[in-house]
N, C-alpha and C positions, 0 to 999 in steps of 0.2 A: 452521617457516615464520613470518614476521611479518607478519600480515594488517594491514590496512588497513581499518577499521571509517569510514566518511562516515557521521554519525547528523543526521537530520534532526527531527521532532517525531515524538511518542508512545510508543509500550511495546516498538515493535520494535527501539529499538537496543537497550535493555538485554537485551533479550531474547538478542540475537544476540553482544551481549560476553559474557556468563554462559555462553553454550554453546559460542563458540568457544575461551575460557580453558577451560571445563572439557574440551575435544578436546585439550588443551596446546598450543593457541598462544598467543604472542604478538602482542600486541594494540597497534596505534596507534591512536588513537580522533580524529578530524577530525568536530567537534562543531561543526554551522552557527549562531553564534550567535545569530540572529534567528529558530532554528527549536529546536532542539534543546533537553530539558526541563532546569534544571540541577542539578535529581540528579544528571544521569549523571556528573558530576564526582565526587561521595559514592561509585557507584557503579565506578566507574574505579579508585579508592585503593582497592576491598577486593583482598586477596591475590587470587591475584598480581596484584599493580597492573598497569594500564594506563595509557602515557602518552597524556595526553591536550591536545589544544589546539586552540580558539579559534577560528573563520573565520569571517568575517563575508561573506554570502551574495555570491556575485560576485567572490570572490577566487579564483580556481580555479590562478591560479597557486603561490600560497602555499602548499594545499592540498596541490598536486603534490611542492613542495622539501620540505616536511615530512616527507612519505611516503618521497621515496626518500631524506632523509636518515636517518630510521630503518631502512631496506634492505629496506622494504616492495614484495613483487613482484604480490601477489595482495590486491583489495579488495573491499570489498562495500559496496552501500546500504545504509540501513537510515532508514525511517519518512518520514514526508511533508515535502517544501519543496510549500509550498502555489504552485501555477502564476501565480495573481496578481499572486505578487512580482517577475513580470517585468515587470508593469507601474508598479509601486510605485517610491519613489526608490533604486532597488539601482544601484550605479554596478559594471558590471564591469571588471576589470581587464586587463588586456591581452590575457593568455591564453583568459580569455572571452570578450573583446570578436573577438578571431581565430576561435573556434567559432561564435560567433552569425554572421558575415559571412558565415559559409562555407552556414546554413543556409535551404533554402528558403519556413522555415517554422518557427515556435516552437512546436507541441505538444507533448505531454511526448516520442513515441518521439524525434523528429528533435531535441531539446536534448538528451534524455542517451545517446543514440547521439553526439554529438560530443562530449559528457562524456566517452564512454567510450572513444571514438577518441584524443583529448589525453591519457589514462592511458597508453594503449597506447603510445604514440608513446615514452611515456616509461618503458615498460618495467613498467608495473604495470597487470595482468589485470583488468579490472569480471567476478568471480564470479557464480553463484546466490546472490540475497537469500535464499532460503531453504533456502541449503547447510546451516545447522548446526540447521534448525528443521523437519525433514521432518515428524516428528510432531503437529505443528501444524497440516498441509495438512488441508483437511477432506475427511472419506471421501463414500463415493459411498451415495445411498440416502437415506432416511428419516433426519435424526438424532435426532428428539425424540423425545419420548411421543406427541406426537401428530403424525400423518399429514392433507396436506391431501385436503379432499373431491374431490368430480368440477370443481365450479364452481372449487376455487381450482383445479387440477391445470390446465385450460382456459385460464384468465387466464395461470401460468406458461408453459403451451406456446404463448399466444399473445407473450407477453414475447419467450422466446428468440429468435424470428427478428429482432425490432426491436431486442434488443439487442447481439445478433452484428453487427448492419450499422453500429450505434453505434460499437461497440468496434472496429472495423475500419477506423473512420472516424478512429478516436481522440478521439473528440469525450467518450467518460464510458465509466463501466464500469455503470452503476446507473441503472436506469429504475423505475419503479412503474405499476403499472396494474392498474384496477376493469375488471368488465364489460366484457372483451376492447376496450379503449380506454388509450391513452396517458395518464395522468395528469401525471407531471413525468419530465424528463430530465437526469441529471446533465451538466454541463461542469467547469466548473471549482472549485465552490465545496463540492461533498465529498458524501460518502453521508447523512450526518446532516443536513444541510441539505435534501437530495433529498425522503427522507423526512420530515420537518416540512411540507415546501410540497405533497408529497401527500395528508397530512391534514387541510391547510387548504383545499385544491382539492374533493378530493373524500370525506372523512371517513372513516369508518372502512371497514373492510374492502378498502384498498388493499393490492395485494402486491407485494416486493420482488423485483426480477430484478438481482445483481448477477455479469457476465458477466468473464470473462478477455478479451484480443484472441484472433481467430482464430487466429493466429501469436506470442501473449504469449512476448515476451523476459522469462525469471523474472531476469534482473540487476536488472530494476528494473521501477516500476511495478503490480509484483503487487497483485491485489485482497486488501483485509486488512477482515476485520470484527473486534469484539469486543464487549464488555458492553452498550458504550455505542451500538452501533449497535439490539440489542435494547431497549436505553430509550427510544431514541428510536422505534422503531418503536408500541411498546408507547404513546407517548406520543402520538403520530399515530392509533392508531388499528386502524396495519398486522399481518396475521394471517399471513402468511408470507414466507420469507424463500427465494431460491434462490439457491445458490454453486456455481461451478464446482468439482467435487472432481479433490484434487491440482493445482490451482491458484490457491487462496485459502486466504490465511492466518487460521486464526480466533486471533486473537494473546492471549485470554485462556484456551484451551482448554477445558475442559471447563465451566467456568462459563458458557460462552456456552451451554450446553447448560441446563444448569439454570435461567440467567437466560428463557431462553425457554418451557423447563417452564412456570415459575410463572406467565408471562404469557401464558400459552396460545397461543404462536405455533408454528409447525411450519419447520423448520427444512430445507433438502433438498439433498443435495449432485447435481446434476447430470453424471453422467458423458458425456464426450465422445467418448468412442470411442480 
């Protein structure tokens, strides 16, 4: 099969080209140029190469002829277009500019739901982002050396309801809150950002709730932490972390375990049922 790799920014597209060549496919890679890191071109050349090419955010037409002229049927996201840039000067091109008209609303599900409708149209499947990275999904339970106490366990179980209603909203995946109180709430400007402005709010011992939608489409959108969301936690102030398990990617794996060890955060995969 010739998959269809869309890489956006950070570590999950390499991630997901490495493992879907090492499955034996074949790989087209649609690397947004305004997003995407550019290793991934370094990375693309190593055996067995991957072709790769160029898109500049808002050309979804081009995107599209690329794909099926390599006789690509089945594709996958992979790493963040940051949501801003649809405010930013991205001019889209026809094919976009027809998806965006048709929507009642720019949040992320309703733009790459008609992302992923203009694929289909065109005979190429939007996949699981995290078809070839199952291993990755964080498990349910404790995952650190340390376990939170009564008081963090409380602040967590008051998070989840405020952050299911969030995520359902669409409005963030990532809230933070002290002393069973709202501290900061993600929209658009990312997890790392979230947590800095809760340690500047309300200092240390903020803890993090980062939730799935009620209904998360894993094609896109999935909740992704890694090293760097522990640094910054770690730099804020913040003592624990909650991921929904089996629907967050911790995308540097086992280091995200250890980076948390040392900074004495507790780590907790939330099972949903």
């Amino acid at each position: 099969m010739r998959l269809g790799l869309i890489a956006g920014n950070g570590r999950f597209p390499f991630l997901v080209l490495d493992a879907a060549r090492g499955a034996g496919h074949d790989v087209t890679v649609i690397a947004i140029k305004e997003e995407a890191f550019p290793a991934l071109a370094e990375t693309a050349q190593r055996p067995p190469a991957a072709a790769l090419h160029w898109v500049s955010l808002g050309h979804l037409g081009t995107c599209i002829k690329l794909l099926k002229s390599a006789g690509v049927t089945h594709a996958v996201m992979a790493g963040q277009v940051k949501h801003v840039k649809l405010f930013a000067d991205i001019v889209p091109d026809l094919t976009l500019l027809g998806v965006l008209m048709k929507l009642k609303a720019r949040n992320t599900d309703a733009l790459i739901s008609g992302i992923a409708d203009a694929l289909g149209q065109h005979g190429i499947t939007l996949v699981d982002s995290t078809a070839f990275l199952t291993p990755l999904l964080a498990g349910e339970g404790v995952l650190t050396e340390r376990a939170p106490n009564d008081e963090q366990r409380a602040d967590l179980e008051f998070g989840y309801r405020i952050a299911d209603a969030i995520a359902a909203l669409d409005v963030g995946q990532t809230i933070a809150v002290k002393s069973s109180a709202v501290v900061a709430v993600e929209a658009m400007e990312g997890t790392d950002a979230v947590i800095a402005r809760a340690g500047q709010l309300a200092g240390a011992g903020v803890r993090i709730v980062k939730v799935a939608k009620p209904q998360q489409d894993m094609r896109f959108d999935v909740p992704v932490v890694g090293v760097s969301t522990i640094h910054a936690m770690a730099a804020a102030g913040a003592d624990v972390l909650s991921v929904d398990a089996g629907k967050t990617l911790m995308i540097d794996g086992d280091a995200i375990i250890k980076a948390a060890d040392a900074a004495g955060i507790a780590i907790v995969g939330r099972g949903r049922g």
